[in-house]
Structure formats: C-alpha cells, structure tokens
C-alpha distance (Angstrom), angle and dihedral (degrees) to the residues before:
residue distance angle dihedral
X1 . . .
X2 3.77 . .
X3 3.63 86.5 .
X4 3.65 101.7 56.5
X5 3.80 85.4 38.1
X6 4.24 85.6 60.0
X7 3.76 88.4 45.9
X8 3.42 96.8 55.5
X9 4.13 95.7 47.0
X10 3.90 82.7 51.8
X11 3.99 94.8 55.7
X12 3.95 80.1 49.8
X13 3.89 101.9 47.3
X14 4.32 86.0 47.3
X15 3.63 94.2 51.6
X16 4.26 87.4 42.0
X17 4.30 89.1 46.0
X18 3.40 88.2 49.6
X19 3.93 93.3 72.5
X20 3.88 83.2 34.9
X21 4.13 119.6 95.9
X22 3.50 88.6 -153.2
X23 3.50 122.8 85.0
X24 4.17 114.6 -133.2
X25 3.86 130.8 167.0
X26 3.42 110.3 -110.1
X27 3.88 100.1 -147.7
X28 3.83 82.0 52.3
X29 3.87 87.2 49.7
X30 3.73 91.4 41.1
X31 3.47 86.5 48.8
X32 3.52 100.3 53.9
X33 3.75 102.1 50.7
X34 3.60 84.5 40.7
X35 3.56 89.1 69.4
X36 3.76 94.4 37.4
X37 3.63 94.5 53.1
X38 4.50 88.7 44.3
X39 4.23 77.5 54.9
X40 3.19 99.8 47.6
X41 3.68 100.4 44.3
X42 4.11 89.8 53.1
X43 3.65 105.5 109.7
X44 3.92 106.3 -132.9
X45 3.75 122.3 -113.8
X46 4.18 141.3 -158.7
X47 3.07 117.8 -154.3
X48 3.84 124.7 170.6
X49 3.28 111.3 -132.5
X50 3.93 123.5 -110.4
X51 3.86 120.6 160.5
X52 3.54 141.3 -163.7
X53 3.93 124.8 14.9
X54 3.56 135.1 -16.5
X55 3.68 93.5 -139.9
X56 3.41 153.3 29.1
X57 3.44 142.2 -154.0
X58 3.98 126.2 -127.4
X59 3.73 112.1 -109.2
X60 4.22 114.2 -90.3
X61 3.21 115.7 -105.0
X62 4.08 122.4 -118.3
X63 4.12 108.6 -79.2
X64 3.94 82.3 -136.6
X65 3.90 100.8 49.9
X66 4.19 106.5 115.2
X67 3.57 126.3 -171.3
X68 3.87 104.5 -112.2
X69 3.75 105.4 176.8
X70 3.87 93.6 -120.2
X71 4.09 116.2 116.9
X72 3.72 88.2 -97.2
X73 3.25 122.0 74.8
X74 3.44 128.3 -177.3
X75 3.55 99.4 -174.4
X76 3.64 88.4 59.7
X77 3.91 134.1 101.9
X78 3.29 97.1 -135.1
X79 3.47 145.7 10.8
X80 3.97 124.1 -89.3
X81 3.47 98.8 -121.3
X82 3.56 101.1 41.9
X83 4.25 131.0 101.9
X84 3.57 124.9 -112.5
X85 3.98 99.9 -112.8
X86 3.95 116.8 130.7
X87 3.98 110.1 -92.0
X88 3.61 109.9 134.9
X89 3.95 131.7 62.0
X90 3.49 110.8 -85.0
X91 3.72 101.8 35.0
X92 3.27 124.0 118.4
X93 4.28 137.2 -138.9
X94 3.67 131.4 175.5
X95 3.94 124.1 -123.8
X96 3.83 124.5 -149.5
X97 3.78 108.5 -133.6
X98 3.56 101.9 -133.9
X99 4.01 113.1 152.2
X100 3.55 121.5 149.9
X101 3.97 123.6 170.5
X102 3.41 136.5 168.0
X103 3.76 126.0 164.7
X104 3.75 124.7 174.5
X105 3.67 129.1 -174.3
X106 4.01 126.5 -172.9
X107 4.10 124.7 -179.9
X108 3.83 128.9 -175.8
X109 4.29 132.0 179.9
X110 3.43 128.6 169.6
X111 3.54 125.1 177.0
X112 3.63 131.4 -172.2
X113 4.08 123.8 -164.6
X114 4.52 120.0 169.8
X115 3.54 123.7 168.3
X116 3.42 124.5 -171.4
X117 4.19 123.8 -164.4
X118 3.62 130.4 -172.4
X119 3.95 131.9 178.0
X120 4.02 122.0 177.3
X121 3.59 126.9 -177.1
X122 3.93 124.4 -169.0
X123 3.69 130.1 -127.1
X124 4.10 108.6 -92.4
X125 3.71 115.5 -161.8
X126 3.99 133.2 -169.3
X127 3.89 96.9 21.0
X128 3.52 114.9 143.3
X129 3.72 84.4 -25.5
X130 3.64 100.0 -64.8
X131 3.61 137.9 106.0
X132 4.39 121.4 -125.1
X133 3.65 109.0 -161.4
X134 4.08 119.9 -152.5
X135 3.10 114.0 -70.7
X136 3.93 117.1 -159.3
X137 4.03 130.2 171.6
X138 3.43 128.1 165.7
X139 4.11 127.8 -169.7
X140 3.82 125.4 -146.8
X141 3.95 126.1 -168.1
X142 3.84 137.4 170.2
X143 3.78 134.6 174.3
X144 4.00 115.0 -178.5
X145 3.45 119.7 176.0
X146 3.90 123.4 -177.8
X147 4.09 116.5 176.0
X148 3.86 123.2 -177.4
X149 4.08 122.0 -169.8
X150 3.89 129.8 171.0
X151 3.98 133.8 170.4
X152 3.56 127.5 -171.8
X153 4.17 126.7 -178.6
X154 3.55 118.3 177.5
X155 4.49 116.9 175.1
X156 3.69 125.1 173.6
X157 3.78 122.2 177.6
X158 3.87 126.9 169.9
X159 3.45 141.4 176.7
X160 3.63 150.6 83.2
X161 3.58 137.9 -70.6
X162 4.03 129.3 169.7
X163 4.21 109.6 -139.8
X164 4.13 130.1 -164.7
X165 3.69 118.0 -133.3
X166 3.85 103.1 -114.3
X167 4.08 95.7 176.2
X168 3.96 145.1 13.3
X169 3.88 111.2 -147.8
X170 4.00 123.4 -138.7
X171 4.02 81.3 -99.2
X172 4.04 99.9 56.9
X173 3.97 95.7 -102.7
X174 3.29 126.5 136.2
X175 4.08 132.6 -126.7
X176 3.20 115.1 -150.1
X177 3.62 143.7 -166.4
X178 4.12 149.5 170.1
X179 3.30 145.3 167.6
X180 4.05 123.0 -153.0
X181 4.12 124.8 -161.6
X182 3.40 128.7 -165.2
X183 3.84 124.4 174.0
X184 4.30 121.3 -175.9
X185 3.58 105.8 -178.1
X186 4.10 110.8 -61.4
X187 3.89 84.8 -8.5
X188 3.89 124.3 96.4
X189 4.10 130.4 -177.5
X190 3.72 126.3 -170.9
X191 3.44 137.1 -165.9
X192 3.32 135.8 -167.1
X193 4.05 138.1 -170.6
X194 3.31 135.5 176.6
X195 3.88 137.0 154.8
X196 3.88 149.3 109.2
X197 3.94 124.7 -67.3
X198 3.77 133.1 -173.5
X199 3.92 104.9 -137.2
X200 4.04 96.0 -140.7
X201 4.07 87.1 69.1
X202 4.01 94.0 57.1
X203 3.60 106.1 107.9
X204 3.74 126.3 -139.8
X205 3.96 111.1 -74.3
X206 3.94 78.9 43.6
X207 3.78 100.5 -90.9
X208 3.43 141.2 157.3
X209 3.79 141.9 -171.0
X210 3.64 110.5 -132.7
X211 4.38 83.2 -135.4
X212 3.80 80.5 78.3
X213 4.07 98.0 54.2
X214 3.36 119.2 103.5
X215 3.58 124.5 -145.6
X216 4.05 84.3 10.2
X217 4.08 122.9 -175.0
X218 3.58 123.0 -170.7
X219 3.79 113.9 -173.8
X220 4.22 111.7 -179.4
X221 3.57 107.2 177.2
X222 3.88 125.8 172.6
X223 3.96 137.0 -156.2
X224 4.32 146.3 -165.1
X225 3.30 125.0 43.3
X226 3.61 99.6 -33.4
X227 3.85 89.5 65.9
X228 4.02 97.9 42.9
X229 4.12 84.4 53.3
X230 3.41 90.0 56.1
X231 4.41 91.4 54.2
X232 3.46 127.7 77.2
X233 3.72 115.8 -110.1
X234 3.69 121.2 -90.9
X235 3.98 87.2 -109.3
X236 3.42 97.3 51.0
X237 3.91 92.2 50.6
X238 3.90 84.8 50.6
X239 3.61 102.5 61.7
X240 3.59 80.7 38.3
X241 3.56 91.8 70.3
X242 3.27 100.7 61.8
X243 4.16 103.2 21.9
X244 3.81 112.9 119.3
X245 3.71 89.4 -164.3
C-alpha cells in the first residue's frame, strides 16, 4: 500500500515540476511528502512516564537455610514475631484511588482614561487694519477598557489497584508499583501506578490512599473502537498540520 501510495505522490510532484523552473527528483519529492503526510497523519499521544518493571520478585532464600524447629528460622520469610505489613521487595499493598482536584481561577481590569481640551480666542479689532473673529476649539478623548477572564478544572478518579514493592530506600520507604489489565471483547484499559509510600501510614488490611504517595503517577489509558471514536481522523489531523486557522 505504501508503495502505490509513493507512486501516486510521484505522478503528482511530475505534473506540479512541470510548471516548476527548477528541476527536483520526484521520488525525492514523493518521498518527502510521503513522510510529511505519514507525520502528519500520526495521532499524538501523552503518556506519563513510568519505567522499568511492574514487578518484582521477593529475594531467594539461602540454598543452605533448613528448617530446625527452633523460633528462628532462617529459612523463613519473615520473622515470628513480626506483623504482616508490606516491607520487603516483593510484597504487595493495595492503594485506594482517591484524587479529587479542582482549581478555579477568575481575573477582572477595567480602566477608564477622558481628557477633555479647550482653547478660546477673543475677537481683536483695528490691528493692522483687519478684523480676527473668535476663534474657539475644543478636544474630546476617551479610552475605556473592561477585560473579564475565568478558568475552572475540576478531575475525579477512583478506584482500586493492588501494587508490588519493587524497592526499600536507605530511609525505610517503600517504592511502589503496578500495572492493571482489563480486556472486554476488542476493548482494552490499562492502568498504571507507581510512587513512594511511608509504611507507618498503611492501614490495617494493608491499604493505602494514593493522597499519601509521594511522587505518585497514575497512567489510565484505553483501547478498540471506543478509543479510535474518540480521535480525529487521519485527514482531519493532516490538514491540521499545516492549517493556520
């Protein structure tokens, strides 16, 4: 298809160099808006950035380590005495979705400005034999200016989403990340979380609200036909391109 498609721009370059004085290859021509047209028809995307795995596995335990019956254990994951919360790679939390903004911004300025000028000359008589009648002339001038603005946002997401601990800083927080995947028929929707947790706000069940992430990112991305109604068509974005409208 792409090679018909260059084809065809190169019967249109020839019969546009024709009328040219310059003389241009026209699989270099065809070539170039080839390549224009490919960019232009590329439907632009956002996506936040989250590197690197979406999981991680717990550390291996020693190929020595035998259960000896004693209350240590070094073949075990954790200690006896110790809770359940999430502190090692590998373990895994939940986070309550929970973000709510709204941000609103509204300017006004007027200004005002009049200036009013008058000038009046008498009658003189009987100088140098001639008469000067009154002379009166008066100047008016107004600048108004009255400017409104206003900006509102308002974003609400919720949900759920279960994370794996993928790293323990020097300080005892957590990093977190996870990865969701849901597929309906030709549709798909994924989410992604990432971010940085201290483990004395997880609450018992081992949850989270993602208000209490640090350096959070929250990618929701969707797929099928639902998505490609929701684009403008490749045409559109072409004329787009180059539109100074």
């Amino acid at each position: 298809m792409s090679l018909v498609l260059s084809r065809g721009l190169g019967r249109v370059c020839k019969k546009f160099l024709r009328l040219a004085p310059i003389r241009v290859d026209p699989r270099k021509s065809a070539a170039i808006v080839l390549s224009v047209f490919l960019a232009a028809c590329a439907a632009p995307r956002h996506d936040i950035s989250m590197e690197g795995p979406t999981s991680a596995r717990p550390p291996e335990l020693p190929a020595n380590a035998v259960p000896t019956g004693g209350i240590f254990q070094a073949a075990a994951y954790r200690p006896l005495f110790e809770d359940r919360k999430p502190r090692y790679v590998g373990d895994i939390l939940t986070v309550q979705i929970n973000e709510k903004l709204n941000a609103s911004q509204t300017a006004n300025s007027s200004t005002e400005r009049k200036t009013d000028f008058e000038v009046a000359l008498p009658g003189v008589g009987g100088v140098l034999g001639r008469n000067i009648k009154p002379f009166n002339a008066t100047a008016n001038s107004s600048n108004t200016f009255d400017g409104k603005g206003g900006t509102t946002s308002s974003n609400l997401f919720s949900g759920t989403i279960t994370v794996t601990v993928i790293d323990v800083l020097a300080n005892g927080n957590l990093r977190i990340v996870g990865e969701k995947q849901i597929g309906i028929r030709a549709n798909s929707e994924v989410l992604k979380f990432s971010g940085v947790i201290n483990p004395a706000q997880i609450q018992p069940g081992n949850l989270i609200s993602s208000t209490q992430v640090a350096d959070a990112r929250l990618d929701y991305r969707g797929g099928g036909y639902i998505e490609e109604a929701q684009v403008k068509g490749w045409l559109s974005r072409f004329f787009d391109s180059f539109s100074p409208f």
